[in-house]
ROLOTOR-177726 format. One line per field, with one value per residue: residue number from 1; residue in three letters; x negated, y, z of N, C-alpha, C, O in turn. Coordinates in steps of 0.2 Angstrom, whole numbers, always signed. Example, Ala and Ser with C-alpha at 12.3 -4.5 7.8 and 13.67 -1.06 7.14 Angstrom:
REM ROLOTOR-177726
n <- (1; 2) .
res <- (ALA; SER) .
n_x <- (-66; -64) .
n_y <- (-28; -11) .
n_z <- (+39; +35) .
ca_x <- (-62; -68) .
ca_y <- (-22; -5) .
ca_z <- (+39; +36) .
c_x <- (-66; -64) .
c_y <- (-16; +0) .
c_z <- (+39; +39) .
o_x <- (-71; -67) .
o_y <- (-17; +6) .
o_z <- (+42; +40) .
REM end
This chain:
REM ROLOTOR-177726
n <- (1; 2; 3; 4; 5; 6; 7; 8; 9; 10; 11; 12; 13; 14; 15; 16; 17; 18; 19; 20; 21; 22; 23; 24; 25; 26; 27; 28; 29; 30; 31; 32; 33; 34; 35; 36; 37; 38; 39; 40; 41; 42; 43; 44; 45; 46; 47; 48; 49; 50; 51; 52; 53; 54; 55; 56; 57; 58; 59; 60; 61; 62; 63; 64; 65; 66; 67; 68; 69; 70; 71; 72; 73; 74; 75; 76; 77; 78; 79; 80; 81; 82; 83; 84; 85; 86; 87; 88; 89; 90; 91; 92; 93; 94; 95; 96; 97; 98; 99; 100; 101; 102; 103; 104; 105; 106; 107; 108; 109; 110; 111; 112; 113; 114; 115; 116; 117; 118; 119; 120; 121; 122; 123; 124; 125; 126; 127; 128; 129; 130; 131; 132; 133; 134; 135; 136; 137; 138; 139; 140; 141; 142; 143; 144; 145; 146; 147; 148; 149; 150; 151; 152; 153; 154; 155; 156; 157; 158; 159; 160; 161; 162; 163; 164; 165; 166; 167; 168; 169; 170; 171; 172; 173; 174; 175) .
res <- (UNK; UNK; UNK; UNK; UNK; UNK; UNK; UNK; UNK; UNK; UNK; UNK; UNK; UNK; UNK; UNK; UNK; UNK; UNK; UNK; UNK; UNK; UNK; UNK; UNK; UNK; UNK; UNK; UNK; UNK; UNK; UNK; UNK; UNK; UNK; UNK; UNK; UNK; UNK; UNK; UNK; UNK; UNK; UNK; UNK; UNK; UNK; UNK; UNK; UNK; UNK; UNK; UNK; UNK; UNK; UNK; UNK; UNK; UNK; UNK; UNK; UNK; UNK; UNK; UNK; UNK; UNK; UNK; UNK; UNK; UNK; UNK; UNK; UNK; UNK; UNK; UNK; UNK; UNK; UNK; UNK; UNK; UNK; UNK; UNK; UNK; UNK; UNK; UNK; UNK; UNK; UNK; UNK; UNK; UNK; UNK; UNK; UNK; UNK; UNK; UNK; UNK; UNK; UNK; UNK; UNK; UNK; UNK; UNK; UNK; UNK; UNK; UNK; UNK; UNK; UNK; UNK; UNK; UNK; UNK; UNK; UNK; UNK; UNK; UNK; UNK; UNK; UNK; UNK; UNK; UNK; UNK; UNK; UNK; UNK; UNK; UNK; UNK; UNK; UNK; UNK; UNK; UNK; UNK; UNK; UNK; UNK; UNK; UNK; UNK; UNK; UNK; UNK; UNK; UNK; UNK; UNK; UNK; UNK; UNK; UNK; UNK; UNK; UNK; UNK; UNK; UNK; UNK; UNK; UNK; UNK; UNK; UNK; UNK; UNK) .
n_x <- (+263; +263; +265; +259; +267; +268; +253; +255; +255; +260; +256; +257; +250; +247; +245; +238; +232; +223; +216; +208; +203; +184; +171; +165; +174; +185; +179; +178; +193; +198; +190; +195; +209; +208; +204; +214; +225; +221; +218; +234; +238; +234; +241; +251; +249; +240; +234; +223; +214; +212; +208; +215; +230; +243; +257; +266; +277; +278; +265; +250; +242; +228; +218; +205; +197; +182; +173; +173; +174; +164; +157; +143; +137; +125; +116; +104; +96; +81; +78; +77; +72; +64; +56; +61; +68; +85; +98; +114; +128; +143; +159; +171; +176; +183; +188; +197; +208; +215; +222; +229; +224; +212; +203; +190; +187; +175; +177; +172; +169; +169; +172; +177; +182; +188; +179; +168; +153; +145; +129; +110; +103; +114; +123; +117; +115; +127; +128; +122; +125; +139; +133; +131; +120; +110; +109; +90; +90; +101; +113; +122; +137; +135; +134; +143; +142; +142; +136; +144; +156; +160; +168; +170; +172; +175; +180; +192; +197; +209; +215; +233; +245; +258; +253; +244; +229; +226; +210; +206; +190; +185; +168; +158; +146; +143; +142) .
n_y <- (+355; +343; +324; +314; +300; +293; +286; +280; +268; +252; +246; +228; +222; +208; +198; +186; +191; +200; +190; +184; +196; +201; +199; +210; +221; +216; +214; +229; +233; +223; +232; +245; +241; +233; +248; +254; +249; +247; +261; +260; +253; +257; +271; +266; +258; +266; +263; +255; +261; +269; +259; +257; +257; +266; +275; +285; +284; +295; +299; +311; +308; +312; +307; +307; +305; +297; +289; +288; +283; +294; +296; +290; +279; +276; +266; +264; +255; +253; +236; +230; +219; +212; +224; +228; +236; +238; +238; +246; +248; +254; +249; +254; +268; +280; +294; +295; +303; +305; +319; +323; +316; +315; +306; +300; +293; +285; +275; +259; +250; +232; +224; +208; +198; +183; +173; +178; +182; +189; +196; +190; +204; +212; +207; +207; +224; +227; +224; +231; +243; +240; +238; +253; +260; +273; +277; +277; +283; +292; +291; +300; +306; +316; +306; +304; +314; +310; +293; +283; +283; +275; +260; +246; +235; +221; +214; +199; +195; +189; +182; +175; +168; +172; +182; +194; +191; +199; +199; +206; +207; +213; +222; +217; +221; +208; +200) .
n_z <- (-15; -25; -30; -40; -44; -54; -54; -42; -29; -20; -6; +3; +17; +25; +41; +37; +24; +30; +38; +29; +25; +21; +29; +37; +32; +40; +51; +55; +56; +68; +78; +78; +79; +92; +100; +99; +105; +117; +120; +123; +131; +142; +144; +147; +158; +169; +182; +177; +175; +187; +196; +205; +211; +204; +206; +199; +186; +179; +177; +174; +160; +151; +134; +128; +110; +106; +100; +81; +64; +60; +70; +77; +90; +100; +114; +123; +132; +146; +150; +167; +171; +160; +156; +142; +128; +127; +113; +112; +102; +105; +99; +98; +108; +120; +130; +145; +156; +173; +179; +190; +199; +199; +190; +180; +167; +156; +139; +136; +119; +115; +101; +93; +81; +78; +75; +78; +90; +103; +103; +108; +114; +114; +125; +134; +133; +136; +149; +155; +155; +161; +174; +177; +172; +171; +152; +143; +132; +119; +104; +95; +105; +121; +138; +150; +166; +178; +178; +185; +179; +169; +161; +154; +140; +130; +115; +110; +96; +88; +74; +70; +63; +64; +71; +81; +93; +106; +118; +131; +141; +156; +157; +170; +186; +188; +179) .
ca_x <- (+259; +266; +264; +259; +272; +265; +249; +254; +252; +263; +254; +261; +247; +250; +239; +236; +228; +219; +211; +204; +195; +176; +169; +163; +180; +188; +176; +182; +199; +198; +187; +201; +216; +207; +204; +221; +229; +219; +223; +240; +238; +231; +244; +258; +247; +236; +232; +219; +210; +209; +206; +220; +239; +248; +267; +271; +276; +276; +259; +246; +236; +224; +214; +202; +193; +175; +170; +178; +170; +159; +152; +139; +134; +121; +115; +97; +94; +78; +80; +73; +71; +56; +54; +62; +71; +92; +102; +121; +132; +149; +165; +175; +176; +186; +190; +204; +207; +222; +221; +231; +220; +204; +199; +189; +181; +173; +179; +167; +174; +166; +177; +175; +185; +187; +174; +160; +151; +141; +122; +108; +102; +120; +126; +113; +115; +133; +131; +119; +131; +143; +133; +131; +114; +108; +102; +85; +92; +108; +114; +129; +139; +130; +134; +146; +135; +143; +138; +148; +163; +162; +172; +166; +176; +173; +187; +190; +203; +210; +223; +236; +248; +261; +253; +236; +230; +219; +211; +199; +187; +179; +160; +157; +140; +141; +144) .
ca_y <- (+349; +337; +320; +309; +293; +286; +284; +280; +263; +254; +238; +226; +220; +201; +194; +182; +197; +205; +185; +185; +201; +202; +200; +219; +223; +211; +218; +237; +231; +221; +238; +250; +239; +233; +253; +257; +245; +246; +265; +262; +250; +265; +276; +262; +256; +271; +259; +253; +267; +272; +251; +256; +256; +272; +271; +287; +281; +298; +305; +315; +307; +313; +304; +311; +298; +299; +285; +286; +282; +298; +296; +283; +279; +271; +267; +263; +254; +248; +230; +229; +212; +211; +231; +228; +240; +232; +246; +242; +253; +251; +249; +261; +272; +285; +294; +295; +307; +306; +326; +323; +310; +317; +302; +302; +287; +283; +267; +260; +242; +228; +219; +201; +197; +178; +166; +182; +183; +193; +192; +190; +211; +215; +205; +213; +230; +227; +221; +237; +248; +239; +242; +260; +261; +277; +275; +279; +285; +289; +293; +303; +311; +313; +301; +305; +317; +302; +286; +276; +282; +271; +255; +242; +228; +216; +211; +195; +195; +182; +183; +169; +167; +180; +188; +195; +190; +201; +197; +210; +205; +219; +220; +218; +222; +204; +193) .
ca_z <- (-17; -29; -30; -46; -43; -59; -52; -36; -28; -11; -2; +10; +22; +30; +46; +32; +20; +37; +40; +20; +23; +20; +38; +37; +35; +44; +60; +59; +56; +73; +82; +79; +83; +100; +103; +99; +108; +124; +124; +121; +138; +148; +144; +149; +165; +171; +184; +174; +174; +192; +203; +212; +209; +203; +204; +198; +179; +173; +179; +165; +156; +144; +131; +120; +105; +104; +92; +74; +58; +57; +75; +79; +98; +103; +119; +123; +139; +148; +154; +173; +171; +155; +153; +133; +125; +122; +112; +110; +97; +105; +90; +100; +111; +122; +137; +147; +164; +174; +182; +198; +203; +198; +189; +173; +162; +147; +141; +128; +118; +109; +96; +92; +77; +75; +77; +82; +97; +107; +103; +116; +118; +115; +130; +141; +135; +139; +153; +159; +153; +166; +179; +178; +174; +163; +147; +140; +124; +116; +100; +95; +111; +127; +144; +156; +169; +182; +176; +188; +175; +164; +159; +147; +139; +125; +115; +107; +93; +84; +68; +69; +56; +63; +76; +82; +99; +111; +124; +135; +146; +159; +159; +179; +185; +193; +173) .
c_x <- (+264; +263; +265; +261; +270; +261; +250; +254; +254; +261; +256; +254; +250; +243; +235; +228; +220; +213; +206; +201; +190; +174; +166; +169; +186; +187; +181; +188; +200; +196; +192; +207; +213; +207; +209; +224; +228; +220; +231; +242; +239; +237; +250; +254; +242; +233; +224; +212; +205; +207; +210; +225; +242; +256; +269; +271; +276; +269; +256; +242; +234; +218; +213; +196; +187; +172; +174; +172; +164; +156; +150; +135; +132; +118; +110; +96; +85; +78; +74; +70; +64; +54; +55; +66; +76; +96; +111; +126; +138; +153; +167; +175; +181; +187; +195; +203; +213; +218; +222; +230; +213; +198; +197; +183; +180; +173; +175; +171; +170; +171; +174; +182; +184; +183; +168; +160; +145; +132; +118; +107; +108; +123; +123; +114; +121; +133; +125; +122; +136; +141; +128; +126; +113; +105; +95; +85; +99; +109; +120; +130; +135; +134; +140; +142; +136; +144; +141; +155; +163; +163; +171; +170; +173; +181; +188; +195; +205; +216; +226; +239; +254; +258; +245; +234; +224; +218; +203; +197; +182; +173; +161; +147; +138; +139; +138) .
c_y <- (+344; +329; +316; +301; +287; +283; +279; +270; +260; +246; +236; +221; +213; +200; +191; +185; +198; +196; +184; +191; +200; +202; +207; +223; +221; +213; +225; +237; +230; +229; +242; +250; +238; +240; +257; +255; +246; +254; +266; +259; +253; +268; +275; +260; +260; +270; +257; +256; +267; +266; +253; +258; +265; +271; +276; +286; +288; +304; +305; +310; +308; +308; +307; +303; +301; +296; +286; +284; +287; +299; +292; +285; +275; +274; +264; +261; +251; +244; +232; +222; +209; +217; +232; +233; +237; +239; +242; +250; +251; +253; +252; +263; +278; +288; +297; +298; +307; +311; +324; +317; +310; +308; +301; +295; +285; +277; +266; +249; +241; +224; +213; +200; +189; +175; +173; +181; +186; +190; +195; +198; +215; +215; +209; +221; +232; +227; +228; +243; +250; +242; +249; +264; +268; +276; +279; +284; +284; +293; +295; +307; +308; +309; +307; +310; +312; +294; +282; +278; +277; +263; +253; +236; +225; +214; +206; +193; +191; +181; +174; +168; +173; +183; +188; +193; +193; +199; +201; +206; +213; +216; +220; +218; +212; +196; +197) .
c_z <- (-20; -31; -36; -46; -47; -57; -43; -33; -19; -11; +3; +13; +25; +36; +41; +25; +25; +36; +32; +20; +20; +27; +40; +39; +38; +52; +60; +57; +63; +78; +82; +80; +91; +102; +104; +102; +117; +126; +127; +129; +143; +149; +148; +158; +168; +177; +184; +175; +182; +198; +206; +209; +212; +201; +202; +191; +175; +173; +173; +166; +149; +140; +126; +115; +107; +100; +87; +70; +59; +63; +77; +84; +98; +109; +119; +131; +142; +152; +162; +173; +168; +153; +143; +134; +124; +121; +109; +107; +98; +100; +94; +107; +114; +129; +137; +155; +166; +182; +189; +202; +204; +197; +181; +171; +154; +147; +132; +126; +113; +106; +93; +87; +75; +78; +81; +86; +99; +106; +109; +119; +120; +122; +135; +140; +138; +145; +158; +159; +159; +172; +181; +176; +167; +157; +146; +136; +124; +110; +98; +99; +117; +131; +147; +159; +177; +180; +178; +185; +170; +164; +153; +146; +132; +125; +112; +104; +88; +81; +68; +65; +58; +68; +77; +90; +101; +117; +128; +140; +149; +160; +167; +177; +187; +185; +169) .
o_x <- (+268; +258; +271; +257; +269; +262; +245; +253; +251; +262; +258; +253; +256; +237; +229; +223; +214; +207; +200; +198; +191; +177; +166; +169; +191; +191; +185; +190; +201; +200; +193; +211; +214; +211; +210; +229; +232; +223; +233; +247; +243; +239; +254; +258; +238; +230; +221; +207; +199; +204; +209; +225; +244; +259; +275; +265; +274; +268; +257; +239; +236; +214; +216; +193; +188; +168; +180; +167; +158; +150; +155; +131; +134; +117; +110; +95; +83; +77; +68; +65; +60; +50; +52; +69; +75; +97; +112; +127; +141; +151; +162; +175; +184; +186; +198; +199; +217; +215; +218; +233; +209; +192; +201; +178; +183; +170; +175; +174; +168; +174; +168; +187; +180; +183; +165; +164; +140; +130; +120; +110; +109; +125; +125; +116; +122; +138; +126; +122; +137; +144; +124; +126; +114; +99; +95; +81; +102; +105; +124; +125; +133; +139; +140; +137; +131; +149; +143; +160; +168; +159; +172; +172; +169; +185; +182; +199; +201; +221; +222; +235; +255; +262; +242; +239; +218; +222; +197; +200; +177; +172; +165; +144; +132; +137; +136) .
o_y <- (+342; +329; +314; +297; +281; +277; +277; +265; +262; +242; +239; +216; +213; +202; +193; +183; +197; +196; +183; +193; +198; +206; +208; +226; +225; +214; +226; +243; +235; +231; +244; +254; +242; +241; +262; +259; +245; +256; +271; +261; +252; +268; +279; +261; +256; +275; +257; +253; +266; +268; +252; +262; +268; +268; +275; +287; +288; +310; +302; +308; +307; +306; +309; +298; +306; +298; +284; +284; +285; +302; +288; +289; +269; +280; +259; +266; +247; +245; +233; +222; +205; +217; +235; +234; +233; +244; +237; +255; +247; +257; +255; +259; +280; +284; +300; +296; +309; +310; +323; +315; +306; +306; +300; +293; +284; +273; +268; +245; +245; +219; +213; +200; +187; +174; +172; +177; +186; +185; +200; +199; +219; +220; +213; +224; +237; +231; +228; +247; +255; +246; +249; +270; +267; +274; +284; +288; +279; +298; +291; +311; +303; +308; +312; +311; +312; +291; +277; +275; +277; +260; +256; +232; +228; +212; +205; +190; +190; +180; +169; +168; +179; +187; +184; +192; +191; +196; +200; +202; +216; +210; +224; +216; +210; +190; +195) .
o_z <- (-17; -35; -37; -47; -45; -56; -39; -38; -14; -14; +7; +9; +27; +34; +40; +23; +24; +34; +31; +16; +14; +30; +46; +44; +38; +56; +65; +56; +66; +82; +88; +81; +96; +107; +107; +104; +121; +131; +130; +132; +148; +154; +151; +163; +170; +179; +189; +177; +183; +203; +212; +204; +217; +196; +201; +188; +169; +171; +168; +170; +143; +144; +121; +118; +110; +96; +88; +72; +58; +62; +79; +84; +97; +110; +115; +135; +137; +158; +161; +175; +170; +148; +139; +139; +120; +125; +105; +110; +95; +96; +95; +111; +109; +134; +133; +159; +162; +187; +193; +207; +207; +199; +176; +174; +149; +151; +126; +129; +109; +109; +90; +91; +71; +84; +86; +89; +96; +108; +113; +125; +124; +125; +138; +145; +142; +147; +164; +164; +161; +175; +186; +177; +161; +156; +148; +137; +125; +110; +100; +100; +119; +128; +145; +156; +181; +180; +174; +187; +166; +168; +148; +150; +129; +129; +109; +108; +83; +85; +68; +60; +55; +71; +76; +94; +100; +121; +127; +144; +147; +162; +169; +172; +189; +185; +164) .
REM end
């Protein structure tokens, strides 16, 4: 394969560039660094994962994606509280199993880019998600077949002049 040079075309991205987005692309900007980075966490603190402290630094871990661009998940809860329907489309998604501890979680992530914030059905479904509860309805890949695997964050990211700064927040069933 050969490469037309003439045509070709080299960009340098700044924080600066990234914060002048369009908010569309300024979001899934934000959604695939939180999802990249929070695996990258995992892998360095496998910890995370299991609520209790693993010391060996080179134990397995696998992580497979399940959200990208061409898969869209939606989760469909019904609230106990008013019988409504609250459906929340996590920005990304993945699971991670560490084998010789036999623990496996789907870690689902809301990204907040900037000023966003969580609206009201979102915060509930989120917050159903947390605690463990099956959905009604999903779209894309099926569930867990153990709900109580899954781990819910919300991330909240904010471009500074040279640096990005994340900050997760776990859903608890108790926020």
């Amino acid at each position: 394969m050969e490469f037309d040079h003439e045509n070709s075309s080299t960009q340098r991205i700044t924080i600066e560039d990234i914060d002048h987005f369009p908010n569309k692309e300024k979001g899934m900007f934000g959604e695939f660094l939180s999802g990249i980075y929070l695996k990258s966490q995992i892998r360095q603190t496998p910890s995370l994962l299991a609520d209790t402290e693993i010391e060996n630094a080179d134990t397995r871990i696998w992580i497979s994606h399940v959200k990208g661009p061409s898969v869209v998940q939606r989760l469909c809860f019904l609230d106990d509280d008013n019988d409504k329907e609250v459906t929340w489309e996590p920005d990304f998604s993945f699971e991670a199993t560490l084998p010789d501890y036999d623990v496996r979680r789907r870690i689902f992530i809301e990204a907040k880019t900037g000023s966003s914030k969580l609206k009201g059905d979102q915060r509930r479904a989120i917050q159903l998600a947390a605690e463990q509860k099956t959905p009604e309805r999903t779209t894309g890949l099926s569930q867990p077949t153990n709900p109580d695997k899954r781990l819910v964050y919300v991330c909240q990211l904010q471009l500074e002049r040279t640096a990005i700064e994340l900050t997760y927040n776990r859903a608890s069933p108790d926020h």
